[in-house]
C-alpha positions in Angstrom: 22.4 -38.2 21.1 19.8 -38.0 23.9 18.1 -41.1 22.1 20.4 -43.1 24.3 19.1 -41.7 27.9 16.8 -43.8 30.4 13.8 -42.5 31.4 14.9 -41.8 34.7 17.7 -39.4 33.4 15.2 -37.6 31.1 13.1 -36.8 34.4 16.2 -35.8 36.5 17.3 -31.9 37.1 20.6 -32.2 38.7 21.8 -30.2 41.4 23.6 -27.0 40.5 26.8 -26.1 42.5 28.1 -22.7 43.3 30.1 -21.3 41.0 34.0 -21.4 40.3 34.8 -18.7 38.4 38.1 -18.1 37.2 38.6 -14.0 37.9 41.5 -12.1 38.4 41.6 -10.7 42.5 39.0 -12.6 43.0 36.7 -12.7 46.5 34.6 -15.4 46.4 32.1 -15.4 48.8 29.7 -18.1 47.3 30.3 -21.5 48.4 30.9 -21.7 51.9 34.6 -22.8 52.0 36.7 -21.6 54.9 38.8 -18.7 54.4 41.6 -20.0 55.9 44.4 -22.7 55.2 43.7 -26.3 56.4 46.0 -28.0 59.9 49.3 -27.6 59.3 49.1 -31.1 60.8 46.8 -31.3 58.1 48.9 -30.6 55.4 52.2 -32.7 57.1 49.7 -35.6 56.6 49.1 -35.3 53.4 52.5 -35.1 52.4 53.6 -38.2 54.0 50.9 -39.8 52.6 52.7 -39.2 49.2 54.7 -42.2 49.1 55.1 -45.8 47.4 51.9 -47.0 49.2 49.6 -44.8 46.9 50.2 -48.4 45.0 47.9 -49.7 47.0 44.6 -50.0 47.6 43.2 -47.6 50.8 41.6 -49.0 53.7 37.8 -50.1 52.4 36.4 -49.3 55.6 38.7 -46.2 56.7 39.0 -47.7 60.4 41.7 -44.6 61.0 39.0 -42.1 60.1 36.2 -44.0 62.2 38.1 -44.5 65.1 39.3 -40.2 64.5 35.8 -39.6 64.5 35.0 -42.2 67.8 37.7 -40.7 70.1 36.4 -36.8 69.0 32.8 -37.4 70.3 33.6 -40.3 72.7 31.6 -43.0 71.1 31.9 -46.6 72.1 32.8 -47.7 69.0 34.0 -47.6 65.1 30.2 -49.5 64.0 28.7 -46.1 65.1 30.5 -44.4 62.0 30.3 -44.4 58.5 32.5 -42.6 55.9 32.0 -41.4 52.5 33.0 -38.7 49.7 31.9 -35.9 51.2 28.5 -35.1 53.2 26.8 -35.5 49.5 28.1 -38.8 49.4 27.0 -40.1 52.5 23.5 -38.6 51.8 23.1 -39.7 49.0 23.5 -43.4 50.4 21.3 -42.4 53.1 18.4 -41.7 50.7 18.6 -45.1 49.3 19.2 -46.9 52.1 17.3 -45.4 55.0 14.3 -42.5 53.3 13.2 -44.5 50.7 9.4 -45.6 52.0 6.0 -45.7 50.8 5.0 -42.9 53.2 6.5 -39.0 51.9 10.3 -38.2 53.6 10.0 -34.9 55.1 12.1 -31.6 54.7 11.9 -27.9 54.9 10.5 -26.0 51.9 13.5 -23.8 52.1 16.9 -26.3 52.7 19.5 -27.9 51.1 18.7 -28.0 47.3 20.1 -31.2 47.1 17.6 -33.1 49.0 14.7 -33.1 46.2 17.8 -33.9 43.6 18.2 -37.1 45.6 14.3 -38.0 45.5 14.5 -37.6 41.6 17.1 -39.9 41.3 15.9 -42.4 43.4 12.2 -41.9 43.0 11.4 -40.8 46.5 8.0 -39.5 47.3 8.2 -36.5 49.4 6.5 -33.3 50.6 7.9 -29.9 51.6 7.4 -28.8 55.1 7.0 -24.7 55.3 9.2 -22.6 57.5 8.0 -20.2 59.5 7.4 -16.7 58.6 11.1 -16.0 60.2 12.4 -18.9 58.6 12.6 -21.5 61.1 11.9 -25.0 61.6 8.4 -25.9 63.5 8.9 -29.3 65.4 5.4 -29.7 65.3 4.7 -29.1 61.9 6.6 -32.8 61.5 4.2 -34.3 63.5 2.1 -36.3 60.6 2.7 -39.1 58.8 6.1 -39.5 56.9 8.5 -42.3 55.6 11.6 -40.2 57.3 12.4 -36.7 58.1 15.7 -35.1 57.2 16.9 -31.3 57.7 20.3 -29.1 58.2 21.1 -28.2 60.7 22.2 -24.8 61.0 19.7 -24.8 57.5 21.0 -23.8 54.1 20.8 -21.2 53.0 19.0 -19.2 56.0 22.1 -20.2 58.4 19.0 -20.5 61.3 19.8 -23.1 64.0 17.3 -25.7 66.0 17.8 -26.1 69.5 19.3 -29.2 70.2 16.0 -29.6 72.9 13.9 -29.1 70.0 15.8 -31.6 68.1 15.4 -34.1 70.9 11.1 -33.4 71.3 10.7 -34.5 67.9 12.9 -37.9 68.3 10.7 -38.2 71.5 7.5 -38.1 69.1 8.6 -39.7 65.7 10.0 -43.2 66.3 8.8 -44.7 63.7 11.5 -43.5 60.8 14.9 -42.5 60.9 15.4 -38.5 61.7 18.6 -36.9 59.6 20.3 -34.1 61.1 22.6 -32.9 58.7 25.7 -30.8 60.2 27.4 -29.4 57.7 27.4 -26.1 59.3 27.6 -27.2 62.9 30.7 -26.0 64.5 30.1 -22.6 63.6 27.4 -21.8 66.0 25.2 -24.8 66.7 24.4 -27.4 69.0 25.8 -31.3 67.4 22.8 -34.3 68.1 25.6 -36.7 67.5 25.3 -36.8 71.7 21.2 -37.9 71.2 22.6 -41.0 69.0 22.9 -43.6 71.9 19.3 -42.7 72.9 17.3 -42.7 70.1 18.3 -45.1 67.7 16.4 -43.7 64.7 18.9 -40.7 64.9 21.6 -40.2 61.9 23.8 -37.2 62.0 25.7 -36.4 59.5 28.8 -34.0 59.1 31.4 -32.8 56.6 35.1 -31.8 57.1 34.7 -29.3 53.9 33.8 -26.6 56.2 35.0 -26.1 58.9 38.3 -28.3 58.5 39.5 -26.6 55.3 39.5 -29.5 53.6 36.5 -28.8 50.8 39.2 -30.2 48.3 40.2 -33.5 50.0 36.0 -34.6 49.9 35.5 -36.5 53.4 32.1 -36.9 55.4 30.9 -39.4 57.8 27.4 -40.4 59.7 27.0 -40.8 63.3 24.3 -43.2 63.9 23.2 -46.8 65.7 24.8 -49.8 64.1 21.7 -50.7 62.8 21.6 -47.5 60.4 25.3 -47.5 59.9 25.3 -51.2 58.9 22.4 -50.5 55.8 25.0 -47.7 55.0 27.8 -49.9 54.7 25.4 -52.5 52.3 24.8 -49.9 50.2 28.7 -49.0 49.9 29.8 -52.3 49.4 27.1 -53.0 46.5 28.3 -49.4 45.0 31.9 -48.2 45.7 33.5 -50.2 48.2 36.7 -47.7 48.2 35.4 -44.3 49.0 38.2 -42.6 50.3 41.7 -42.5 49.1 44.7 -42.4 51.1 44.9 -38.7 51.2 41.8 -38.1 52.2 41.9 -40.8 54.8 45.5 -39.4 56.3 44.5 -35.3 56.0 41.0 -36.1 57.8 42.4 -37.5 60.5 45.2 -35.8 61.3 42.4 -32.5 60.9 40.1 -34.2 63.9 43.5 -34.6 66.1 44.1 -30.9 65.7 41.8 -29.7 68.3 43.5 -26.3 68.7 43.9 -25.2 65.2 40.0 -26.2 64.4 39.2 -23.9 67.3 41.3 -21.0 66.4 40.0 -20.8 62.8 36.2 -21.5 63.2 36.1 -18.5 66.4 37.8 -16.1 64.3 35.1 -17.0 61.4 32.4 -16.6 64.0 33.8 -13.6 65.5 34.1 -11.8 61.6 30.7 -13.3 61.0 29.0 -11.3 63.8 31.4 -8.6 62.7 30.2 -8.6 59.1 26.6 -8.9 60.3 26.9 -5.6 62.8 28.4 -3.4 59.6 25.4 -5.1 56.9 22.9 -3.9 59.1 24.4 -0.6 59.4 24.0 -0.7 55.8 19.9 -1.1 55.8 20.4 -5.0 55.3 18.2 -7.4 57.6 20.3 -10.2 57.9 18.9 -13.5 59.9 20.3 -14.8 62.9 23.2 -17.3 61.7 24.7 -20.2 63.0 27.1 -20.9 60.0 29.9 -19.3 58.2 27.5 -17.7 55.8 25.1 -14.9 56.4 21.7 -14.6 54.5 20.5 -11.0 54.0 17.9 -8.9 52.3 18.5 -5.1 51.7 14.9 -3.2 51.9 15.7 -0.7 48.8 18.0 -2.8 46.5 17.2 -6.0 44.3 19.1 -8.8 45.1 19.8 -10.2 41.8 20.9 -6.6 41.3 23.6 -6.3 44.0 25.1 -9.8 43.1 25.6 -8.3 39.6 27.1 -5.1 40.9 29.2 -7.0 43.2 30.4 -9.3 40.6 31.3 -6.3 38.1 33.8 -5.6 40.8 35.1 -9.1 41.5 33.4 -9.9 44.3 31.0 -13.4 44.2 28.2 -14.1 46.7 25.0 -16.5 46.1 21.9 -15.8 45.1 19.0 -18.1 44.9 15.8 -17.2 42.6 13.5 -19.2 44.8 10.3 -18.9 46.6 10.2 -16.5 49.5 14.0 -16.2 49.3 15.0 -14.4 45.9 15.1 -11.1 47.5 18.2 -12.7 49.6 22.0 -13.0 49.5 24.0 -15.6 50.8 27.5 -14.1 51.7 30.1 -16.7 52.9 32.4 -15.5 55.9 35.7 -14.4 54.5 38.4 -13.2 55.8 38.5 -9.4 57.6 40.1 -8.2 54.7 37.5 -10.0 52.3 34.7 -8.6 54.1 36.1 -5.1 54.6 36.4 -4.9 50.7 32.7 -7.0 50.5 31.7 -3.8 52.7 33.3 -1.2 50.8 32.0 -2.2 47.3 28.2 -2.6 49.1 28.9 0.9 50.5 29.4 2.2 47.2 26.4 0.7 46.2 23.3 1.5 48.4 25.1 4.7 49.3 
């Protein structure tokens, strides 16, 4: 029944998530969710939330969330955020609102895969910027002419953070487009620009609560950004969906930003087991880049890497790989917990011997 498709969905190749499979004893080690539990405030939230009012319509412009989000980084005010479904969401607005020029929007060759996705869909010219041999960003290889420039920060999938300094020369150089800083990775390791915004007002950071909040399920991300940039978000919104975010997600989002000392408990002990996991990988003969995230990307000298993700999986254990361009000899392991990695360890024993 393809007859029926546009033109624009017969040019289209979607985005393709990580897997969810459905295995017995499971360890799943592929899509970047925390290992632990979300706040128990969190979860009290959410159960409240659970009452006659779900009658109702949720707050269009999630004001509780915006002003969570304005007291956590001390911003002056609730017109410096915007909300959405999830980081995705809020980038995908971004790309229509903001990166959608007549000059290319720039972005790592070797990112987010979702980026090019977005320029499909809305027909956004754009050009790959090469990472280094070691896989980092090169300010200056940004330094030509572009209709925007947009990057993670820590990058996906080589978990390799940019000093916030560096993030700050290329604002210094490139005022004439709006600079994205994505952040889903951020509070495992690296630096957040959101404290750049109120300087340079062509900076838009944006961040996600699926990480290191627990709350992948719930769907909740925001942008940081001058009210110019966040009002063209809100335009877009209001001419597509102008209820994002129900009441659950509102209430547990919220309530996860107020509990300071439960966010900081659960994303040191991932960064502890991450440097953990890294020490025993390389014992293994596995060169594993520095990471900033709650993932680690590693390549084993002797063994295949679409080969160990097989042998891992035969023994229930999922990690990601990617048959790309200068990274298909890679893994990407999500941080589990100890007990996940020690059995991640022991099956990858058992394989390279």
């Amino acid at each position: 029944m393809s007859q029926y498709w546009s033109d624009l969905v017969r040019r289209l190749t979607p985005y393709v998530p990580g897997e969810q499979p459905r295995l017995e004893r499971l360890i799943k080690l592929n899509t970047n969710e925390n290992p632990y539990p979300p706040s128990p405030r969190a979860l009290a939230a959410l159960r409240q939330a659970a009452g006659d009012e779900l009658r109702l319509y949720p707050d269009p412009s999630g004001d509780a969330l915006k002003q969570a989000v304005v007291d956590y980084y001390g911003l002056s005010g609730r017109e410096w955020v915007f909300v959405g479904n999830g980081s995705d969401e809020v980038l995908a607005f971004i790309f229509m609102a903001l990166l959608k020029h007549q000059r290319p929007l720039l972005f790592p060759d070797i990112t987010y895969s979702f980026y090019p996705v977005y320029c499909g869909l809305y027909d956004i010219d754009y050009r790959n910027v090469p990472l280094t041999d070691d896989f980092c960003v090169r300010i200056e290889d940004y330094a030509q002419p572009n209709g925007g420039i947009i990057f993670p920060n820590p990058n996906a999938p080589t978990g390799r953070a940019l000093a916030l300094a560096e993030i700050q020369r290329l604002l210094a150089v490139n005022t004439d487009s709006v600079v994205v800083v994505d952040e889903a990775y951020v509070d495992f390791g690296g630096e957040s620009a959101v404290a750049l915004c109120a300087r340079f007002p062509n900076l838009l950071v944006v961040q996600t609560l699926s990480k290191s909040r627990s709350l992948a399920g719930l769907r909740v991300g925001f942008a940081v950004g001058h009210p110019a940039l966040i009002e063209a978000l809100e335009r877009v919104k209001n001419s597509f969906n102008s209820y994002p975010l129900d009441r659950f997600a509102l209430a547990g989002a919220v309530a996860a930003l107020e509990d300071r000392d439960y966010f900081e408990q659960t994303r040191n002990q991932v960064i502890a087991s991450r440097e953990q996991l890294t020490r025993e990988l390389e014992m293994l003969g596995f060169e594993v880049l520095p990471s900033a995230a709650n993932f680690v990307f590693a390549r084993h000298r002797d063994h295949d890497a679409a080969g160990l993700q097989a042998q891992l999986r035969a023994q229930s254990i999922i990690v990601r790989h990617f048959r790309a361009p200068r990274i298909d000899q890679f893994l990407r392991i999500t941080v589990g917990t100890d007990a996940e990695c020690a059995a991640l360890l022991g099956a990858l024993r058992s394989i390279v011997g």
